[in-house]
Biotite code that builds the C-alpha atoms (Angstrom):
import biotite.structure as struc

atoms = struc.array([
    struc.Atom([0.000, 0.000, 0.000], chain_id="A", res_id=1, res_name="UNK", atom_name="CA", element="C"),
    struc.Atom([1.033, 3.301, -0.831], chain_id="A", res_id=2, res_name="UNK", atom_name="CA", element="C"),
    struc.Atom([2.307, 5.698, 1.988], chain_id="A", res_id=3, res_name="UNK", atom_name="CA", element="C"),
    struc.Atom([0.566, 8.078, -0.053], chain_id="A", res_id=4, res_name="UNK", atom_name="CA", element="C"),
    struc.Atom([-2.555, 7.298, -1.859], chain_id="A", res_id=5, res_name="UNK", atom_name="CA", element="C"),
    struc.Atom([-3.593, 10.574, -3.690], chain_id="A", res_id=6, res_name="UNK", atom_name="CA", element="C"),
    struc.Atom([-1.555, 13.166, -5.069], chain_id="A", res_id=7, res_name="UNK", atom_name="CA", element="C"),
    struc.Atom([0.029, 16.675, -4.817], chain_id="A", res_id=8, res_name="UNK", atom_name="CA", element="C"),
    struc.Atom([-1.951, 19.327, -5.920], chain_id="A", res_id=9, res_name="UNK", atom_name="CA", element="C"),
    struc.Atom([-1.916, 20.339, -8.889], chain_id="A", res_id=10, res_name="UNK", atom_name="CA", element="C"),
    struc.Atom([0.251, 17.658, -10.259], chain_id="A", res_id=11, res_name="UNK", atom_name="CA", element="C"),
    struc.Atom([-1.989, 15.146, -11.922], chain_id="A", res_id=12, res_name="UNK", atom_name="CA", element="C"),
    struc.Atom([-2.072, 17.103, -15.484], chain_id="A", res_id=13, res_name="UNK", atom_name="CA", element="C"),
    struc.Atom([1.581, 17.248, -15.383], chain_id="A", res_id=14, res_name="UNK", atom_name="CA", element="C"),
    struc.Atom([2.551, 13.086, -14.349], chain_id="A", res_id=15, res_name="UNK", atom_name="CA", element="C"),
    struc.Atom([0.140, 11.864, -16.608], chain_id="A", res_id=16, res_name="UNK", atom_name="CA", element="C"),
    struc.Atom([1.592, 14.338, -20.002], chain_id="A", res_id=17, res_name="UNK", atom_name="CA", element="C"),
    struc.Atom([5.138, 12.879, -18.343], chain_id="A", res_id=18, res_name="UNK", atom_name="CA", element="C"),
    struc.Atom([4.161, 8.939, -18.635], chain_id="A", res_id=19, res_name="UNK", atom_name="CA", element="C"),
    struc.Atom([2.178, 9.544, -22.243], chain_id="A", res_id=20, res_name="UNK", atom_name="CA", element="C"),
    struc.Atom([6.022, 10.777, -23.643], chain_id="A", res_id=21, res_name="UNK", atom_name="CA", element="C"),
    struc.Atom([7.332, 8.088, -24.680], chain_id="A", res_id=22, res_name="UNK", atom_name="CA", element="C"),
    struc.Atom([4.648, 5.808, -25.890], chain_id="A", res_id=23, res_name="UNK", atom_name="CA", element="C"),
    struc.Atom([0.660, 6.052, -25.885], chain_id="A", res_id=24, res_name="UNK", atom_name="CA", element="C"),
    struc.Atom([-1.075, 4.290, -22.825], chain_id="A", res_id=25, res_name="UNK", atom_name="CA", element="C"),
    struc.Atom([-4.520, 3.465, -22.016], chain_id="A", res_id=26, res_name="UNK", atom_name="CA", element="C"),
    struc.Atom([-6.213, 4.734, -18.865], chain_id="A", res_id=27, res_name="UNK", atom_name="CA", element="C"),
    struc.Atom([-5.364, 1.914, -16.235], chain_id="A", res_id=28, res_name="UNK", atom_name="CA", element="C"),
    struc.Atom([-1.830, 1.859, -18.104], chain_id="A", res_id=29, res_name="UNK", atom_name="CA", element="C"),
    struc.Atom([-1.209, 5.564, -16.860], chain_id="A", res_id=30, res_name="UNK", atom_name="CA", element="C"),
    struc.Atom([-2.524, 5.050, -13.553], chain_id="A", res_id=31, res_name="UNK", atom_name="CA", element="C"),
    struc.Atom([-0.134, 1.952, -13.322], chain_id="A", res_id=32, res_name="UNK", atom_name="CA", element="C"),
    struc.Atom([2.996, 4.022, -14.781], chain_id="A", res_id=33, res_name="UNK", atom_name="CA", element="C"),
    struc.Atom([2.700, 6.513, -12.282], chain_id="A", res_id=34, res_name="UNK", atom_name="CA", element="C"),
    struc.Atom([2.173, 4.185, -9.629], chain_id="A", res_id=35, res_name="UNK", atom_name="CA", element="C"),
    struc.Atom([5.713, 1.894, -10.798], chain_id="A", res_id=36, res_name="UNK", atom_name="CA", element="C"),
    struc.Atom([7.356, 5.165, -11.394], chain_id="A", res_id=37, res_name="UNK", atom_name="CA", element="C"),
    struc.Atom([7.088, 6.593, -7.798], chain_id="A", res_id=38, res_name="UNK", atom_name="CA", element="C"),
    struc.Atom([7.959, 3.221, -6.108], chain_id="A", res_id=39, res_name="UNK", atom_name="CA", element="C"),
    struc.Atom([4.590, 2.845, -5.320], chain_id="A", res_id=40, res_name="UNK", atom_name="CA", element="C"),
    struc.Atom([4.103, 5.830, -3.537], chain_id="A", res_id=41, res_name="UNK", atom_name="CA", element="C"),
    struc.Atom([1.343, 7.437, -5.648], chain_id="A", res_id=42, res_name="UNK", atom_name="CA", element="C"),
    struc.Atom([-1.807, 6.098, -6.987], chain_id="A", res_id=43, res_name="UNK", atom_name="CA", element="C"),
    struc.Atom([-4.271, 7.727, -9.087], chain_id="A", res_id=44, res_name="UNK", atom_name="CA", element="C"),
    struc.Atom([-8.245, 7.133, -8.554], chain_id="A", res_id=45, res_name="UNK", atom_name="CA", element="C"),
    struc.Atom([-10.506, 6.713, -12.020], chain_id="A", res_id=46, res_name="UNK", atom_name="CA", element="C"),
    struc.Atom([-12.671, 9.453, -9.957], chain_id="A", res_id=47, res_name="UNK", atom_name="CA", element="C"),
    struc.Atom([-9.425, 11.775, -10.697], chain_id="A", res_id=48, res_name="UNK", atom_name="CA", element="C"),
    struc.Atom([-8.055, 9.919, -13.900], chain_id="A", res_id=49, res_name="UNK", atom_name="CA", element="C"),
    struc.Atom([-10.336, 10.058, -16.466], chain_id="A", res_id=50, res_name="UNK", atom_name="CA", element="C"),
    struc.Atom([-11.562, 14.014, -15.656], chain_id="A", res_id=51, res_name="UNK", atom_name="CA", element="C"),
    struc.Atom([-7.841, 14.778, -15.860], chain_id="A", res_id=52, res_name="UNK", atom_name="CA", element="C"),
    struc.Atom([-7.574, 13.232, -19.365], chain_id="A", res_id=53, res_name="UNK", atom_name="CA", element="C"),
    struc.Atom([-11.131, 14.402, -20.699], chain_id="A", res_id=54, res_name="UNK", atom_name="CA", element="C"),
    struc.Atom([-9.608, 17.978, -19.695], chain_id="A", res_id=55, res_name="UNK", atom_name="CA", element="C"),
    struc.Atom([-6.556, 17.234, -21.207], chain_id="A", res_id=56, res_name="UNK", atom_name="CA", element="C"),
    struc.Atom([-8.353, 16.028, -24.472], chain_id="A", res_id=57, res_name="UNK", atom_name="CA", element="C"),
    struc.Atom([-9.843, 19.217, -24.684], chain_id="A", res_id=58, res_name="UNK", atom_name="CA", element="C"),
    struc.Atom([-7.211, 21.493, -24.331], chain_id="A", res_id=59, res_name="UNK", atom_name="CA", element="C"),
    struc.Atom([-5.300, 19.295, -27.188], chain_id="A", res_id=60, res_name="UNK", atom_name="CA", element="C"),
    struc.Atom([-2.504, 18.329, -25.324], chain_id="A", res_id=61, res_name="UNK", atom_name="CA", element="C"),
    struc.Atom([-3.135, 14.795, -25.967], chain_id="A", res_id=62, res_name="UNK", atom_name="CA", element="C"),
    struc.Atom([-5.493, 13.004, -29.037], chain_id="A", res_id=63, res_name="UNK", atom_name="CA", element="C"),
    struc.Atom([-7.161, 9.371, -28.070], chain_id="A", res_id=64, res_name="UNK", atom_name="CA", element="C"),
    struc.Atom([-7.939, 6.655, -29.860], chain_id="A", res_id=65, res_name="UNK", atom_name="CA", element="C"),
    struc.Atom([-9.595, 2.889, -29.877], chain_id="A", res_id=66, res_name="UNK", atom_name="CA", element="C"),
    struc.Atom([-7.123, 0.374, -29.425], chain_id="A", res_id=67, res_name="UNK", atom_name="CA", element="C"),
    struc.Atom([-7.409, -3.143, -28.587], chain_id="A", res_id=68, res_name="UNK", atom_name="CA", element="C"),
    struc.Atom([-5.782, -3.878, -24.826], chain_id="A", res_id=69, res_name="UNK", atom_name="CA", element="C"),
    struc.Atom([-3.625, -7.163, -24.222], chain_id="A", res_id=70, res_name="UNK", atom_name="CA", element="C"),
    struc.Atom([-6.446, -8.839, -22.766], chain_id="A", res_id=71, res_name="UNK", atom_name="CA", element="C"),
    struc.Atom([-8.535, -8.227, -25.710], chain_id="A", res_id=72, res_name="UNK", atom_name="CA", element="C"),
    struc.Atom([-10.435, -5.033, -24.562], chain_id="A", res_id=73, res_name="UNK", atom_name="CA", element="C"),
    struc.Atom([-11.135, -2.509, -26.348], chain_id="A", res_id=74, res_name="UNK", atom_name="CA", element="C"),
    struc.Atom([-9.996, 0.446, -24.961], chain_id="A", res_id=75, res_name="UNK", atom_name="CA", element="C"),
    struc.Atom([-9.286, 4.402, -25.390], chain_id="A", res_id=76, res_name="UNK", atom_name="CA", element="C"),
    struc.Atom([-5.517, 4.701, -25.460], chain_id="A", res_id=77, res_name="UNK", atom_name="CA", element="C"),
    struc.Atom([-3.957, 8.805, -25.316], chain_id="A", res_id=78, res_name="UNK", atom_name="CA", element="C"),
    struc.Atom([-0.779, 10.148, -26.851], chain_id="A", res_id=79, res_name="UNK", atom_name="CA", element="C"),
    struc.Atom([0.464, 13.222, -26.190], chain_id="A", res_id=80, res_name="UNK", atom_name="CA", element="C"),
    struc.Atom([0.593, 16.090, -28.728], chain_id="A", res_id=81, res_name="UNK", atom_name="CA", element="C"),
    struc.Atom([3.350, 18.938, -29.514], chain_id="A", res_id=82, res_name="UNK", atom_name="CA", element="C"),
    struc.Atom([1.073, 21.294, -27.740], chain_id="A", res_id=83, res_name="UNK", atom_name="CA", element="C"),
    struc.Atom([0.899, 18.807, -24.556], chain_id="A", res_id=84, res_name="UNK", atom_name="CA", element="C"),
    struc.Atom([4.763, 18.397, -24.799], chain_id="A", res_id=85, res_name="UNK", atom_name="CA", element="C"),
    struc.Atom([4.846, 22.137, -24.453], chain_id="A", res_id=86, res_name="UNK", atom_name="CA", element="C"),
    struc.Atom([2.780, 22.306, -21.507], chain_id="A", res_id=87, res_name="UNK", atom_name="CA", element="C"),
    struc.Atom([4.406, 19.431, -20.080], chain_id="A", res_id=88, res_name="UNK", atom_name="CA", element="C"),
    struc.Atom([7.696, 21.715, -20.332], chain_id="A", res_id=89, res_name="UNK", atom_name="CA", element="C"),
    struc.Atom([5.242, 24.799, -18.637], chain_id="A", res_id=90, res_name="UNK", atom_name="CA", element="C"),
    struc.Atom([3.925, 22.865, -15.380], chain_id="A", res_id=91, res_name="UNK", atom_name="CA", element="C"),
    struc.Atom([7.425, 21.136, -15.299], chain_id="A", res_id=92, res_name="UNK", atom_name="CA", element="C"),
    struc.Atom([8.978, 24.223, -14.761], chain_id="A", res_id=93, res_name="UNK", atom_name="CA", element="C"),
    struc.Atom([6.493, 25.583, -12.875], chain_id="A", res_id=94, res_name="UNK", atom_name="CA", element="C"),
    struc.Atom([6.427, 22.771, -10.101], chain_id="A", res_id=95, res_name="UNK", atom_name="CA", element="C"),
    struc.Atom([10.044, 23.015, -9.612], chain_id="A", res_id=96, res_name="UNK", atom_name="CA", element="C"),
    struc.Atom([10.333, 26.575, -8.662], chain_id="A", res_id=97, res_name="UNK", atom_name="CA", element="C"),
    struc.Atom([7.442, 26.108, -6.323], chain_id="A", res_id=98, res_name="UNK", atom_name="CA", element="C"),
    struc.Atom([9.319, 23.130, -5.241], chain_id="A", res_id=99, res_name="UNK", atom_name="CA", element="C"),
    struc.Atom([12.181, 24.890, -4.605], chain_id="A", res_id=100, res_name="UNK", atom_name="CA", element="C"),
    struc.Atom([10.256, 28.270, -3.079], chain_id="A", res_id=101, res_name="UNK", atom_name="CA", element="C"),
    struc.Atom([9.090, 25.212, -0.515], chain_id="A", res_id=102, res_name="UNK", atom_name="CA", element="C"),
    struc.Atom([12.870, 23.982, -0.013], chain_id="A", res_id=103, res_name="UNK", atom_name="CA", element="C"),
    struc.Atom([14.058, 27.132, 0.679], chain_id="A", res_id=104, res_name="UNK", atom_name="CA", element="C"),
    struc.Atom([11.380, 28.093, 3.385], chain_id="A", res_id=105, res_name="UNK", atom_name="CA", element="C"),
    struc.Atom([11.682, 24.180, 5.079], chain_id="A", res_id=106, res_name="UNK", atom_name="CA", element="C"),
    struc.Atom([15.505, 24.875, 5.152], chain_id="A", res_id=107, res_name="UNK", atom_name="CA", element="C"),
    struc.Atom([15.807, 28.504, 6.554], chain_id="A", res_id=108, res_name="UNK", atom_name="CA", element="C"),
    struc.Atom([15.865, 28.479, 10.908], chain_id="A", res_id=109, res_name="UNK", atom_name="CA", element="C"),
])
């Protein structure tokens, strides 16, 4: 079990345009990624998931299509776009200077 089960705020839009990169994944598949990724210390909830992607689908920062899953399902499988690589870049940079505004505060006396 995960020490942590949700998320930071504000970082869901930015993990799952990080795991689409380098190869189109289905829904479960990016809830999985992100899950391997961090050692298993974040999970992502379907109640969170799919908004995240519908919104992401409609700012164009990733395109979907039907695939067919391993296990024979069909299923809607994103890939990220050159505009979603772009924001990727935008909330990447974002998150570390807030990251680091946070460091910085934690570390002074």
């Amino acid at each position: 079990m995960p020490k942590h089960a949700g998320l930071p705020p504000g970082t869901l839009v930015m993990l799952i345009l990080r795991v689409l990169r380098p190869a189109p994944l289905h829904g479960y598949a990016i809830a999985q990624r992100i899950r391997q990724l961090s050692s298993e210390q974040l999970s992502v909830e379907e109640g969170s998931l799919y908004p995240a992607l519908q919104k992401l689908l409609v700012n164009g920062w990733v395109k979907a299509d039907w695939t067919t899953s391993e296990s024979g399902r069909e299923v809607r499988s994103y890939k990220i776009t050159a505009k979603g690589l772009k924001q990727l870049d935008a909330e990447r940079d974002d998150y570390q200077r807030m990251a680091a505004a946070i460091a910085a505060i934690l570390g002074s006396a």
